[in-house]
C-alpha positions as CSV (number, residue, x, y, z in Angstrom):
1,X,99.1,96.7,106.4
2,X,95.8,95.5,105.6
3,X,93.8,92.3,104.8
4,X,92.5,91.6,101.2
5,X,90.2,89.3,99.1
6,X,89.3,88.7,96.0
7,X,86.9,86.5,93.6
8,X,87.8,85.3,89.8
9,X,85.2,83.5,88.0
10,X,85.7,81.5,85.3
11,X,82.6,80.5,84.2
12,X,81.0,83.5,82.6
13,X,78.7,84.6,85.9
14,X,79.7,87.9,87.9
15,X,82.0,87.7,91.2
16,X,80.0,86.6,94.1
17,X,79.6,90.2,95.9
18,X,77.6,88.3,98.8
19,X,80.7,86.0,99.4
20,X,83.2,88.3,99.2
21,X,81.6,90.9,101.4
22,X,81.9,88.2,103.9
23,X,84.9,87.6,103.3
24,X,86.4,91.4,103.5
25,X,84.6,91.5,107.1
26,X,86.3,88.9,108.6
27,X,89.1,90.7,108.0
28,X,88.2,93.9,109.8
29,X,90.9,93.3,112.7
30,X,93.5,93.3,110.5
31,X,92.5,96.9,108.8
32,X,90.2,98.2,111.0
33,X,90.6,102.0,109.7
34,X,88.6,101.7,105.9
35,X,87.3,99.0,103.6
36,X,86.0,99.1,100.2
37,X,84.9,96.6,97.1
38,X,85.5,97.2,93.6
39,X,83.8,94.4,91.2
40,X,83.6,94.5,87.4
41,X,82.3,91.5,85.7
42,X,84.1,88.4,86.7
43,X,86.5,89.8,89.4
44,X,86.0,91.4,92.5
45,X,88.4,92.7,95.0
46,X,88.0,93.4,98.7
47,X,90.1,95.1,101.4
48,X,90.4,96.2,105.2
49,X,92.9,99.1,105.8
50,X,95.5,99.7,108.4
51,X,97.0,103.5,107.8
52,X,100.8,103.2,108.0
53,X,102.2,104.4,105.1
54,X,100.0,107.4,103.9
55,X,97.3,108.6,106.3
56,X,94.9,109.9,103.5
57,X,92.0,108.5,101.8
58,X,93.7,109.1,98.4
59,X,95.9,105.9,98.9
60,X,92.6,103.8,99.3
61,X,92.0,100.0,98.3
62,X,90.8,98.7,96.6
63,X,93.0,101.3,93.9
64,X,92.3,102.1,90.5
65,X,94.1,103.4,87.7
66,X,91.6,103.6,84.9
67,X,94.1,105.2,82.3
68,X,95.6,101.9,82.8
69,X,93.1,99.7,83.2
70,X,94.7,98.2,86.6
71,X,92.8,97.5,89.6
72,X,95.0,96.4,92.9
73,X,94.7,95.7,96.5
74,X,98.1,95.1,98.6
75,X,98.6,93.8,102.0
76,X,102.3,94.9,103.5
77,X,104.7,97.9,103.6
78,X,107.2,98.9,100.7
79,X,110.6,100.3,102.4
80,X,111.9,101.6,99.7
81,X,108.6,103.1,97.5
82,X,110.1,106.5,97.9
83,X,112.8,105.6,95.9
84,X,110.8,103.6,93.4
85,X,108.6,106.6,93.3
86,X,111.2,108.5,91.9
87,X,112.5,106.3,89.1
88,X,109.1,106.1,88.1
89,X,108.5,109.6,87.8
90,X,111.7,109.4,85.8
91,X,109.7,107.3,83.2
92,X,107.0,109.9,83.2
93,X,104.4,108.2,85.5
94,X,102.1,110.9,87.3
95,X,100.8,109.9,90.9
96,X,97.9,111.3,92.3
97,X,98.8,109.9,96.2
98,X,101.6,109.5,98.5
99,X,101.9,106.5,99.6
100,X,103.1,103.0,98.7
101,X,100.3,101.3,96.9
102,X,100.0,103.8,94.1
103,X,104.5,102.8,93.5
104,X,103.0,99.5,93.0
105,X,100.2,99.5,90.5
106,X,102.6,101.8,88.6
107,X,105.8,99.3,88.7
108,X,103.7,96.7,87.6
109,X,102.5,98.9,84.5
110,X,106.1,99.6,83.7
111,X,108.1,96.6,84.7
112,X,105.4,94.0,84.9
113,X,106.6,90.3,86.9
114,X,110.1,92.5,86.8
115,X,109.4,94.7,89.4
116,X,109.2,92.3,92.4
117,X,112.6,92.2,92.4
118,X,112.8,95.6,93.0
119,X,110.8,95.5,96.1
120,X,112.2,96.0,99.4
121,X,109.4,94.9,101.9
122,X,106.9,92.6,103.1
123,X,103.6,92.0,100.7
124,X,101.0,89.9,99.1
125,X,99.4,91.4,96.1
126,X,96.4,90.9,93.4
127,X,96.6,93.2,90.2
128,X,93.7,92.6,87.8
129,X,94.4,93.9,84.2
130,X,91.1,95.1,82.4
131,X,92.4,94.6,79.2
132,X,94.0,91.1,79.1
133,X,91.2,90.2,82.1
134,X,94.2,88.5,83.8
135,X,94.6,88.4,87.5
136,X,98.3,88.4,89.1
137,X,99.1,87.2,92.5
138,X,102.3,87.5,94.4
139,X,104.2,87.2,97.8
140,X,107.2,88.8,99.5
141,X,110.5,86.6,99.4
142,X,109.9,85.1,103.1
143,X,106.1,85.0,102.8
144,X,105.8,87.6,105.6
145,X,102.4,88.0,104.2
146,X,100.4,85.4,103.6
147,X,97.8,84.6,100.8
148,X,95.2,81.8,101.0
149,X,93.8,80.6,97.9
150,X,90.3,78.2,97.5
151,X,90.1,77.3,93.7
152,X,87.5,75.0,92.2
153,X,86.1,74.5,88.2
154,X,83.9,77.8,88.2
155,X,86.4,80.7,90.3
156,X,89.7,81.5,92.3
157,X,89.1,82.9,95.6
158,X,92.1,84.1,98.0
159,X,92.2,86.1,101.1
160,X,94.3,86.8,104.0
161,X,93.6,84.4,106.2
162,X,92.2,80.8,106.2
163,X,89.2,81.7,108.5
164,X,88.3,84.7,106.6
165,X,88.3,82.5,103.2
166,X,86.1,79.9,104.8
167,X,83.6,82.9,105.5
168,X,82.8,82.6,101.7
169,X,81.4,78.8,101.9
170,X,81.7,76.6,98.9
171,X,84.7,75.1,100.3
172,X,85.8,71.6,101.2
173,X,87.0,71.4,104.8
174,X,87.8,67.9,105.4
175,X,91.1,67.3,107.1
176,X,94.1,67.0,104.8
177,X,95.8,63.9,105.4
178,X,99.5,64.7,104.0
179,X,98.8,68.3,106.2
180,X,98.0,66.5,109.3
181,X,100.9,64.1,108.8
182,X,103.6,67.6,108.0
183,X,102.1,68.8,111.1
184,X,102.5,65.9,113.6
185,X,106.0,65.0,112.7
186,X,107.9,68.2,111.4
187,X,106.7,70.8,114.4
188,X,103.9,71.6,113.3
189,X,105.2,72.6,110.1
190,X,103.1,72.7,107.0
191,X,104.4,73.4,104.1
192,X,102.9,75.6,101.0
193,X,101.2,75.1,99.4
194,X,99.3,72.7,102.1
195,X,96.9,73.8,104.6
196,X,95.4,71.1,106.9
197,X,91.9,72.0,105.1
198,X,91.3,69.9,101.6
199,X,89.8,73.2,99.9
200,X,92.6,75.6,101.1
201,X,95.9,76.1,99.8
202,X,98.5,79.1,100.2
203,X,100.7,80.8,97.8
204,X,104.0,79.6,98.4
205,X,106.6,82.1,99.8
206,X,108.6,84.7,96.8
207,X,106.0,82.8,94.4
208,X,103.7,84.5,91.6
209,X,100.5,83.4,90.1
210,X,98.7,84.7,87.0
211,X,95.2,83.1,86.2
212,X,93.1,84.4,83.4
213,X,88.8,84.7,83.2
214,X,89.0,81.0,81.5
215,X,91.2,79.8,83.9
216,X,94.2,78.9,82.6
217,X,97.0,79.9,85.0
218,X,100.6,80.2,85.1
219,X,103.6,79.7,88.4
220,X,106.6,80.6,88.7
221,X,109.2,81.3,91.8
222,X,110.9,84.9,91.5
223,X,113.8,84.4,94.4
224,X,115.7,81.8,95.7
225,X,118.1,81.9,98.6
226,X,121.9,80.5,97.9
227,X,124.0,79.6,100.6
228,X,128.3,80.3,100.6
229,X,130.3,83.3,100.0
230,X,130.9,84.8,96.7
231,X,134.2,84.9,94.9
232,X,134.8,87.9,96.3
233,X,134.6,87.0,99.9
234,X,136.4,83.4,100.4
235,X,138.8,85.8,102.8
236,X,136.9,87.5,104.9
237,X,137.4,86.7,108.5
238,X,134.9,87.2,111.5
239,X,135.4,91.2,111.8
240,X,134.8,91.7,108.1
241,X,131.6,89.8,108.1
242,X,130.4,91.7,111.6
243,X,131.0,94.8,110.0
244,X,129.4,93.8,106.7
245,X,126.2,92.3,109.2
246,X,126.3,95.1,111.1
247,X,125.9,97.8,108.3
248,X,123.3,95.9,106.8
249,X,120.9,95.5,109.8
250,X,121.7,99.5,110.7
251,X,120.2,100.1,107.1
252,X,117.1,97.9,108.0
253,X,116.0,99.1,110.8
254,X,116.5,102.6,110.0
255,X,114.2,101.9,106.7
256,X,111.6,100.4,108.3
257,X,111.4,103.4,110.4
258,X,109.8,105.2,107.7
259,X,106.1,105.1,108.5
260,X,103.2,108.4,109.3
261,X,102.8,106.6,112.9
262,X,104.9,105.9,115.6
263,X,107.0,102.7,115.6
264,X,107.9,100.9,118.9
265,X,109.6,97.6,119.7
266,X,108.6,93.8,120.8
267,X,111.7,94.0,123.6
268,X,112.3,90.9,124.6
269,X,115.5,91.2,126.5
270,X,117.3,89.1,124.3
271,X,120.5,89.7,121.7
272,X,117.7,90.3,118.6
273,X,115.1,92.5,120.1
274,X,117.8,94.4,122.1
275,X,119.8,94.9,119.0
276,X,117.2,96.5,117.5
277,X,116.9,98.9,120.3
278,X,120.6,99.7,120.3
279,X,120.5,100.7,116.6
280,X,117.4,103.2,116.6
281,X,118.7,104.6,119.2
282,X,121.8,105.1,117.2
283,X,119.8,106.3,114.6
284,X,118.7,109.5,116.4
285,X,115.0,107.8,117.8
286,X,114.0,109.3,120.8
287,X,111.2,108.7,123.3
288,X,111.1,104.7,121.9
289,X,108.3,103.0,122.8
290,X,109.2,99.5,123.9
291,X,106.9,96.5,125.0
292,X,107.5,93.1,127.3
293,X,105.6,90.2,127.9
294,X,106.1,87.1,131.4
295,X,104.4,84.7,132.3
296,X,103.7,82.7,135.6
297,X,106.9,80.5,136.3
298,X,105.5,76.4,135.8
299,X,107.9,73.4,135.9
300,X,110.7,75.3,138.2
301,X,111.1,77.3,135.0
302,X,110.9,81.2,134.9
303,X,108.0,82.8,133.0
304,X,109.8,86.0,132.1
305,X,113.0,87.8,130.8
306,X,112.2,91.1,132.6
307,X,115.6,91.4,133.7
308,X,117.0,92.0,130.5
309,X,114.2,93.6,128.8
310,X,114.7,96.3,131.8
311,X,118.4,96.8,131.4
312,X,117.6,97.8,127.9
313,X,114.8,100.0,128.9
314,X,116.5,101.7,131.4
315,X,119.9,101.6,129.0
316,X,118.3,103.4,126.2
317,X,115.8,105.6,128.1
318,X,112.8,103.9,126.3
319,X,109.0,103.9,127.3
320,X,108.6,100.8,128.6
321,X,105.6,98.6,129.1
322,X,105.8,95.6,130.9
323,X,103.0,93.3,131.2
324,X,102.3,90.0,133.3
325,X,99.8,87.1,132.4
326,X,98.4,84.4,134.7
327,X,97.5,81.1,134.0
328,X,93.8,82.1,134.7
329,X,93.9,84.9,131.5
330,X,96.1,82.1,129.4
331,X,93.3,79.5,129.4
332,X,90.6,82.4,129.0
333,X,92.2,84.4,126.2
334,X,93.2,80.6,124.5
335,X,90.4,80.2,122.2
336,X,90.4,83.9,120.7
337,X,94.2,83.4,120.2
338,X,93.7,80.1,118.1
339,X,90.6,81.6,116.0
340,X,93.0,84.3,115.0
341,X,95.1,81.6,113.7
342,X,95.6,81.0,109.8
343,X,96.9,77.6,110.7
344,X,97.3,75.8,113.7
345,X,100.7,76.9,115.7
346,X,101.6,75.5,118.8
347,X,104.7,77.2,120.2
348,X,104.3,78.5,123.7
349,X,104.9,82.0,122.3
350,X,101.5,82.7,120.3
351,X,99.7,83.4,123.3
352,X,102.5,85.4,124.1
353,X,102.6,87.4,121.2
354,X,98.6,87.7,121.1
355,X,98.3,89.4,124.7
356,X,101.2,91.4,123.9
357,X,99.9,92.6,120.6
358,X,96.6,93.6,122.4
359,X,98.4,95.7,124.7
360,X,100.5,97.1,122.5
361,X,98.1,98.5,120.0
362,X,96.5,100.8,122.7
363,X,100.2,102.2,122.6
364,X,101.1,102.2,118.5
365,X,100.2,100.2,115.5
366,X,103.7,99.4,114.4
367,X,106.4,98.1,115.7
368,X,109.2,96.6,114.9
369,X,110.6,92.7,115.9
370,X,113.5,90.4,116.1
371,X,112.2,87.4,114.3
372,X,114.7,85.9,112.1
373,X,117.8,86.0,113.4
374,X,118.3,82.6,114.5
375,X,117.1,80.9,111.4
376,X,119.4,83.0,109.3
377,X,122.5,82.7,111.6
378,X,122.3,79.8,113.6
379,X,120.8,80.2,116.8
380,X,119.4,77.3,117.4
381,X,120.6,73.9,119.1
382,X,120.3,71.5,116.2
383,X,122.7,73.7,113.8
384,X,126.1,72.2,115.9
385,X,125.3,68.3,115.4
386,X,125.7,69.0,111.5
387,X,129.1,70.3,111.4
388,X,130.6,66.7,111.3
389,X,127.5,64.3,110.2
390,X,127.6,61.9,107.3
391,X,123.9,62.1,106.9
392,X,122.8,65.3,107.2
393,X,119.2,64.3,106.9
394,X,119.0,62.2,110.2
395,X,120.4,63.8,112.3
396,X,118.2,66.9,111.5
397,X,115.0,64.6,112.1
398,X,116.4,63.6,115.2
399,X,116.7,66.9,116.6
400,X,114.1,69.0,115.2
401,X,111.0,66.1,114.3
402,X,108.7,65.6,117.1
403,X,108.1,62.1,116.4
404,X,109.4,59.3,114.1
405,X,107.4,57.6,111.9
406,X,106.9,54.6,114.0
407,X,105.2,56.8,116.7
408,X,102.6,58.5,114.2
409,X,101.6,55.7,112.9
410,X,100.9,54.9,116.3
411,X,99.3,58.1,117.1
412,X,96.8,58.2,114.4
413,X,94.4,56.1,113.6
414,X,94.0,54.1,110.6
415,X,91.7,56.2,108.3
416,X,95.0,58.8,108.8
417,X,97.8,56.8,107.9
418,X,99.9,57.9,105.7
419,X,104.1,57.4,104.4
420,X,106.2,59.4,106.0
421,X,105.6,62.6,104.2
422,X,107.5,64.8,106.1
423,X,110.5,63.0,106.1
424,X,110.9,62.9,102.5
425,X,109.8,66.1,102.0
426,X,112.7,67.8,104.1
427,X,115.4,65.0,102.9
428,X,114.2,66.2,99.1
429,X,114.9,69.7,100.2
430,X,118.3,68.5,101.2
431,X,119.2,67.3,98.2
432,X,118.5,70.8,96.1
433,X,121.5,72.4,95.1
434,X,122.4,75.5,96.2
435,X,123.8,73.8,99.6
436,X,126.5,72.2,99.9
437,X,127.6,71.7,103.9
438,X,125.2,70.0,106.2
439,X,124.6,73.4,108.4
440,X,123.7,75.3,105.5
441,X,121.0,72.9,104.5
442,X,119.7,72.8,107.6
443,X,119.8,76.9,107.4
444,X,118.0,77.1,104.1
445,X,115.3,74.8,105.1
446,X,114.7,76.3,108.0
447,X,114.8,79.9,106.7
448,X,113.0,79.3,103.7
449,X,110.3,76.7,104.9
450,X,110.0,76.8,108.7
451,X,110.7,80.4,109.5
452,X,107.7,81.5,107.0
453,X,105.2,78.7,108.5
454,X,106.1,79.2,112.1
455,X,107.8,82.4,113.8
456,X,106.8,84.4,110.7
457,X,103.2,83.5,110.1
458,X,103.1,83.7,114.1
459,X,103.9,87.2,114.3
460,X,101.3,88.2,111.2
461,X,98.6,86.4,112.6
462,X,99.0,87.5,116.6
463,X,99.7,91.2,115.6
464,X,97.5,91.7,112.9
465,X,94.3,90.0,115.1
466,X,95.0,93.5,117.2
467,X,95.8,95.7,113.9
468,X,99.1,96.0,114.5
469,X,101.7,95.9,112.1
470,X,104.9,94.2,112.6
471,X,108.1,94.7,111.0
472,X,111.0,92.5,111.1
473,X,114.6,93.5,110.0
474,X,115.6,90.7,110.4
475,X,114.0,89.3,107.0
476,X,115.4,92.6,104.7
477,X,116.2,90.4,101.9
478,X,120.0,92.1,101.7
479,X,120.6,91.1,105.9
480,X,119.0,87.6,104.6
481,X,120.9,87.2,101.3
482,X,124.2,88.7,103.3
483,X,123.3,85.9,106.1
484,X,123.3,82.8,103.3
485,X,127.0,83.6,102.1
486,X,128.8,84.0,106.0
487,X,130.2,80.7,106.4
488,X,128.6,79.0,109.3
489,X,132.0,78.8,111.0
490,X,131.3,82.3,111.8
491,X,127.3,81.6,112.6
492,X,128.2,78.3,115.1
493,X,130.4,79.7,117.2
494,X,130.0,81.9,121.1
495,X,127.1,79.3,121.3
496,X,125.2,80.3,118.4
497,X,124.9,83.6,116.2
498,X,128.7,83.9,116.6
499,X,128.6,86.9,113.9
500,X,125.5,88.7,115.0
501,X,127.0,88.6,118.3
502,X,130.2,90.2,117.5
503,X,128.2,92.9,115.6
504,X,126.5,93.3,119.0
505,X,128.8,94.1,120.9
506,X,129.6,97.1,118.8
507,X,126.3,98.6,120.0
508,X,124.7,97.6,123.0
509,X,125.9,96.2,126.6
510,X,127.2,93.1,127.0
511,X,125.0,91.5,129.7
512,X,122.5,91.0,126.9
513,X,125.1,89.1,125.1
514,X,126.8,87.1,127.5
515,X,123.7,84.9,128.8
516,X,122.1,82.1,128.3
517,X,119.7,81.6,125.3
518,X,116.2,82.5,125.9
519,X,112.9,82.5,124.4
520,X,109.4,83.9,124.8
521,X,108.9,81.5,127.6
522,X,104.7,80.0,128.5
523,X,106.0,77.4,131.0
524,X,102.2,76.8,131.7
525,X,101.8,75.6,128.4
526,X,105.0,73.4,128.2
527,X,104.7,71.5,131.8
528,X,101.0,70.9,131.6
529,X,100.0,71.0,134.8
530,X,97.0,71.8,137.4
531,X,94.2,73.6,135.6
532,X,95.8,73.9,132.3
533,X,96.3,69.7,131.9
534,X,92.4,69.0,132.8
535,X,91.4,71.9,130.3
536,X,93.8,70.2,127.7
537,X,91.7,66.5,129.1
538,X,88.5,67.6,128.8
539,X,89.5,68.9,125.2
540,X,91.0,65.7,123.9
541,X,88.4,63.2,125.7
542,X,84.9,65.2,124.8
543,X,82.7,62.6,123.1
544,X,81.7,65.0,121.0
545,X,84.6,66.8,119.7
546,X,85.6,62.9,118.7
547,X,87.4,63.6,115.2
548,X,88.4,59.9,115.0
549,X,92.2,61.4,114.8
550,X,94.3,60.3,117.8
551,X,94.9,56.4,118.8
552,X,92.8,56.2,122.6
553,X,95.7,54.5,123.6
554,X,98.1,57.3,122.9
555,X,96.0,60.0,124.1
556,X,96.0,57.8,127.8
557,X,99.5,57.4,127.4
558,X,100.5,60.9,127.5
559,X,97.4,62.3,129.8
560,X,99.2,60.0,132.0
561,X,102.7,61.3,132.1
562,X,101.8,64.7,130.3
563,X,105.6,65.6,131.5
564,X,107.1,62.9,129.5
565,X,106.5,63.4,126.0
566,X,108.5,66.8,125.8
567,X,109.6,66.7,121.9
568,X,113.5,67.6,121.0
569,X,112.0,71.1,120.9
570,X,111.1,71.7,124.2
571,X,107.4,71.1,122.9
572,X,104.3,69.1,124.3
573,X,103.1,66.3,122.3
574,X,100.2,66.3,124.2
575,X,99.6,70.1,123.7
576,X,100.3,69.9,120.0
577,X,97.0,67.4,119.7
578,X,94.9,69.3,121.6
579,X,95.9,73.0,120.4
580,X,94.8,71.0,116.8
581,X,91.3,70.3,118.2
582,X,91.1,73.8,119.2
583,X,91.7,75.2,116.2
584,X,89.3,72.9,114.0
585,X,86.7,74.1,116.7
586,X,87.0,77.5,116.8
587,X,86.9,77.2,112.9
588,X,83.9,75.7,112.8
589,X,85.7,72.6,111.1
């Protein structure tokens, strides 16, 4: 785990080494253990390492293979290098390290664009080939790590992050008007390759990109996700597909075990997290580490999920951690949370995740997470509407869209106007095939599109602001592939995540099962209220952080009654406009 960077020109001149240094720094937290730079002519590659994989200097980045004439930097974890590593040496390849960056460069020497494929893990890559002076960019299937790209007439730059690209300069940041309109109506959701800043945009999830030293460039997509069961599997009732679930997820966590430090757990007390407990311990782990987060109660609603989370701990024999915020340290730790952002996120939950990361890597630098589990098998409370709809598409928006188009035009004011963007963008998505029932469209969309530019690029960005790496089973593309072809009959059911449950209860107690749904809870942050509502007024009403955005007679609306505009999600409108202010400011934007 790592952050990297990189410069392609394309107009004769060498890589700026000033920008790019620059660049690489503000990148430190997320590999705070070595950095180096390797330029040659027009390219330049930078990167920050996190040791997870192979403790020793020999697995440094940026790596070189001079026999080859490859240079590489990487930013993720490879589960299954060792066995890669093997079939390589099979072919005759030599390595001269131990880790999984050196499987890389060497894949892509034997199997070129046909090796991603092969890879079972989380990445964002650049390879540069001497030879051919092309430059070749990738990302894992769910975009679990991200890649920011800033690309004008005379080079390419990418990074890790938006915040450390902008470090570079030479880059438009004006607002993005289709962005801000994604991220007002569809939960603050932006899709790639988007990014509320003109000059930024990110490589799309499971894509590739190959640009040469004139710039001409090539895209293509190297995975998709199809949704119903194969031929094979029209009969297979609830039991089969547990099992089936079941042996796939015990196969993903133990795999993602493999690691030269410790790895603990995000324990939430809910079905996901707990699961993943349950199944290491199966596996033999001893002595787990585990880790919970709570919050001050707000709005007659409970802050924390400690009495599950202990059950577990206390189940399992696991060291626990359990650690309690107050409003006061919310508000403080606020604006370091939002600069650590990529993009803007507003769920109650990043804070959440960001104090708990910070605690956590005093502990360990990797742990592992449940995100991804409702997305792929139907946790959430919009999936049931669909069963029976004739139009899909609206009744999705009206469960998951935070307003409708009538309201943002009345939200924003004129200069911002656009159509409604994000409504045709997700009833286009709708209409691919590779979908047929209304459930499973809804699934595909939100496992393809809002899981990677929400909970996913949540966890990246909270963790990896602490150097911590995070590892969600989950997202194994065989549990995720496996997920699209159980019928949603089986996903629907025991209020939600009907087959994951079942697998469940094969492993750990039922009182973790049978209980309402829960969620990383900030109730501060949801029912703004007392100190937390006049920081969010002074934000949105400062003269000078006047971005001409928001309608005045919106924003008094909803300062007014701040408990009124709760979106179908549970979310703030309110919150959503200033935690957007906060970003642009701690961006410098």
């Amino acid at each position: 785990m790592c952050g990297i960077s990189g410069e392609l020109r394309f107009d004769k001149q060498p890589a700026d080494l000033a920008a790019l240094d620059r660049i690489t720094h503000h990148l430190a937290p997320r590999g705070p253990d070595a950095w180096g730079l390797h330029s040659q002519g027009p390219i330049a590659l930078g990167h920050r390492r996190l040791k997870i994989m192979d403790l020793a200097a020999a697995s440094g980045q940026p790596m070189l293979d001079l026999e080859y004439g490859l240079a590489m930097v990487f930013n993720g974890a490879i589960y299954n290098y060792p066995e890669l590593r093997k079939e390589l040496l099979a072919l005759g390849y030599r390595f001269h390290s131990d880790g999984d960056t050196e499987v890389l460069l060497k894949a892509w020497h034997a199997w070129g664009k046909d090796m991603l494929p092969k890879l079972n893990g989380m990445f964002a890559l650049a390879i540069w080939e001497r030879d051919s002076q092309r430059l070749f960019l990738a990302r894992d299937r769910l975009g679990i790590k991200p890649l920011y790209l800033s690309r004008t007439r005379q080079r390419l730059r990418f990074a890790s992050s938006l915040p450390a690209l902008l470090q570079g300069g030479d880059i438009d940041t004006s607002l993005n008007a289709q962005a801000l309109n994604y991220y007002l109506n569809f939960h603050s959701v932006v899709p790639a390759p988007h990014t509320l800043v003109k000059g930024v945009e990110k490589l799309p999830a499971a894509s590739w990109l190959q640009i040469d030293a004139d710039g001409n460039s090539s895209q293509g997509t190297w995975w998709q996700l199809h949704y119903g069961p194969s031929d094979s599997e029209h009969d297979l009732g609830l039991e089969d597909w547990r099992d089936l679930l079941l042996a796939s997820l015990r196969d993903a966590v133990a795999v993602r075990q493999r690691a030269a430090r410790e790895v603990g757990v995000l324990l939430s007390g809910g079905v996901d997290s707990s699961l993943l407990v349950g199944l290491l311990a199966e596996a033999g782990v001893e002595e787990l580490a585990t880790f919970s987060i709570g919050f001050a109660d707000a709005g007659g609603e409970r802050g924390d999920e400690f009495e599950y989370s202990d059950l577990i701990a206390h189940h399992y024999g696991t060291r626990h951690q359990q650690l309690r915020i107050d409003e006061h340290e919310v508000l403080e730790q606020l604006p370091q949370a939002f600069a650590a952002m990529s993009e803007p996120m507003v769920s109650h939950d990043c804070i959440a995740f960001y104090l708990l990361a910070r605690e956590v890597s005093r502990y360990c630098k990797v742990v592992q997470s449940g995100q991804g589990a409702d997305e792929l098998l139907g946790g959430y409370h919009w999936y049931p509407p669909l069963v029976d709809t004739c139009d899909p598409f609206n009744s999705y928006r009206a469960a998951f869209f935070d307003r409708s188009h009538l309201e943002y035009q009345a939200t924003v004011q004129p200069a911002w106007l656009t159509d409604d963007l994000a409504g045709d963008f997700v009833r286009q998505h709708f209409e691919r095939p590779g979908a047929l029932e209304p459930v499973d469209k809804a699934l595909r969309l939100d496992s393809t599109v809002m899981l990677v530019e929400d909970p996913v690029k949540r966890v990246d960005n909270m963790t990896m602001a602490w150097g911590l790496e995070a590892r969600v089973p989950f997202l194994d593309y065989r549990v995720v592939e496996l997920s699209a072809r159980i019928p949603s009959r089986f996903k629907l059911g025991d209020g939600g995540k009907q087959v994951l449950k079942a697998a469940a209860r094969q492993v750990i107690p039922h009182a973790v099962i049978d209980r309402p749904k829960g969620y990383f809870p900030v109730p501060g942050l949801k029912h703004l209220q007392g100190r937390t509502l006049g920081w969010v007024r002074e934000l949105l009403l400062d003269p000078s952080q006047d971005r001409g955005l928001f309608q005045p007679a919106m924003l008094e609306r909803l300062l007014a009654s701040p408990s009124e505009d709760i979106t179908p999600l549970h979310g703030s409108k309110l919150w959503q406009m200033a935690a957007l202010h906060l970003w642009l400011n701690q961006q410098g934007i």
